[in-house]
C-alpha positions as CSV (number, residue, x, y, z in Angstrom):
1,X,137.8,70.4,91.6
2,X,135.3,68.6,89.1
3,X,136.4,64.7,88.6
4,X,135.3,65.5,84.8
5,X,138.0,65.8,82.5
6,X,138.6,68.2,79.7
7,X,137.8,65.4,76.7
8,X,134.4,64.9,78.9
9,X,133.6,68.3,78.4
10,X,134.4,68.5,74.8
11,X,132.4,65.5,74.1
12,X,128.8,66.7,75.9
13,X,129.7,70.4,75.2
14,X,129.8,68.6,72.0
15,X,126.3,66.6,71.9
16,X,124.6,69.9,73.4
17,X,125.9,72.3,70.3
18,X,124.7,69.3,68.5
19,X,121.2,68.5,70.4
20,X,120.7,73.0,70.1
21,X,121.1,73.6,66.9
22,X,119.8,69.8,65.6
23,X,116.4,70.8,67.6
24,X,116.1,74.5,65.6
25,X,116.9,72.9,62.2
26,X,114.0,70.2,63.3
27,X,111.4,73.1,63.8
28,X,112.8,74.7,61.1
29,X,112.3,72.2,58.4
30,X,108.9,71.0,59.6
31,X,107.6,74.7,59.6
32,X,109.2,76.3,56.5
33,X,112.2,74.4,55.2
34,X,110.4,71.5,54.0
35,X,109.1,73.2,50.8
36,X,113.1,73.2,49.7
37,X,113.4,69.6,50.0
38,X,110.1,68.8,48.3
39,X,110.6,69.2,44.6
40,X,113.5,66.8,45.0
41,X,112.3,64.2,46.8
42,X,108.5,64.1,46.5
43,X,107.1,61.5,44.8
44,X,103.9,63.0,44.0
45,X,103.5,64.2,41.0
46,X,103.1,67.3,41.6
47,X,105.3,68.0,45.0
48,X,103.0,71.1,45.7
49,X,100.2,68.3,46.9
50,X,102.3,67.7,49.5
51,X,101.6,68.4,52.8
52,X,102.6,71.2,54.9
53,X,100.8,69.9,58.5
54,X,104.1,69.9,61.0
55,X,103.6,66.0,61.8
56,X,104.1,65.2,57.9
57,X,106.9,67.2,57.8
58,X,108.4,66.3,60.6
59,X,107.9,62.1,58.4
60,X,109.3,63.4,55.2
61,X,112.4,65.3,57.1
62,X,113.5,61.7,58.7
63,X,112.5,60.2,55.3
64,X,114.7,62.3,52.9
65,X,117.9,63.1,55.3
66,X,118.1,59.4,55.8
67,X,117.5,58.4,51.9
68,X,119.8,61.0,50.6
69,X,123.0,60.1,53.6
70,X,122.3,56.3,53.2
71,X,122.3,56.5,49.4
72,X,118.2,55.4,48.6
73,X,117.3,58.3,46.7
74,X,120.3,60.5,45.8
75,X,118.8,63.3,43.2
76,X,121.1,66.0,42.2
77,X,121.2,68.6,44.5
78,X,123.3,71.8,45.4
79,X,126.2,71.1,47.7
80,X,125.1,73.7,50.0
81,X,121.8,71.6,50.6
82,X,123.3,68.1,50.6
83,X,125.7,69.4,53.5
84,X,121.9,70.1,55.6
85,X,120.7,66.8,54.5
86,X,124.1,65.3,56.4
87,X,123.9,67.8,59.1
88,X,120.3,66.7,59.7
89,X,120.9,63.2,59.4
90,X,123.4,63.4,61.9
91,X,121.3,65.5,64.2
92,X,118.7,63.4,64.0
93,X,120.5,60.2,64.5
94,X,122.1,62.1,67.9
95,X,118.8,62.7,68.8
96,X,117.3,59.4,68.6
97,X,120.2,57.9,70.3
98,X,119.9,59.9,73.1
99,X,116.1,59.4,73.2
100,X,117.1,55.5,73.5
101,X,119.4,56.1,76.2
102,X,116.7,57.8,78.0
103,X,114.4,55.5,77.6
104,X,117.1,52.9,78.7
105,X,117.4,54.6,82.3
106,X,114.1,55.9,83.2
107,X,112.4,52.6,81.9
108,X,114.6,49.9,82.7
109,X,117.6,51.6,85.1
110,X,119.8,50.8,82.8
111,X,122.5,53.6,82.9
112,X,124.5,53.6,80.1
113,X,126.8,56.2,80.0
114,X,128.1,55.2,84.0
């Protein structure tokens, strides 16, 4: 038998739903979904001068999840779009974590999560 325990399980089965589908709303977003988020959060004035290189997108994606959750720039939105801000927020915050722990334990031998 596995010494891992059922919550264990949960928990990364967890993180890995999370890392999965946070990694495919990433690409999304920095491919195509950006353009939604653009007319409310540009502050160009004209958000179609915006650009639409993958590596800007990929800025602006941290840059308006994290203003909209954390309350810096909260413009009225649908419901259905503020519930993908949080979910990419959350994703991305995951993500970054993990990256740290990473980095934690391949640079330094720290393990974190023994």
């Amino acid at each position: 038998m596995s010494d891992v325990s059922i919550l264990e399980r949960i928990f990364f089965s967890g993180l890995l739903f999370l890392f999965v589908t946070g990694g495919f709303n990433g690409i999304y977003i920095c491919f195509h979904g950006i353009r939604r988020l653009d007319p409310y959060f540009s502050k160009l004035p004209n958000f179609e001068w915006e650009s639409y290189s993958p590596f800007d997108s990929f800025c602006r994606m941290h840059r308006y999840s994290f203003q909209y959750v954390f309350g810096v720039n909260r413009p009225k939105i649908n419901p259905a779009l503020a519930a993908w801000l949080y979910f990419t927020c959350i994703s991305l915050t995951a993500y970054w974590i993990g990256m740290f722990i990473g980095f934690l334990k391949h640079e330094l031998n720290i393990n974190v999560l023994s």
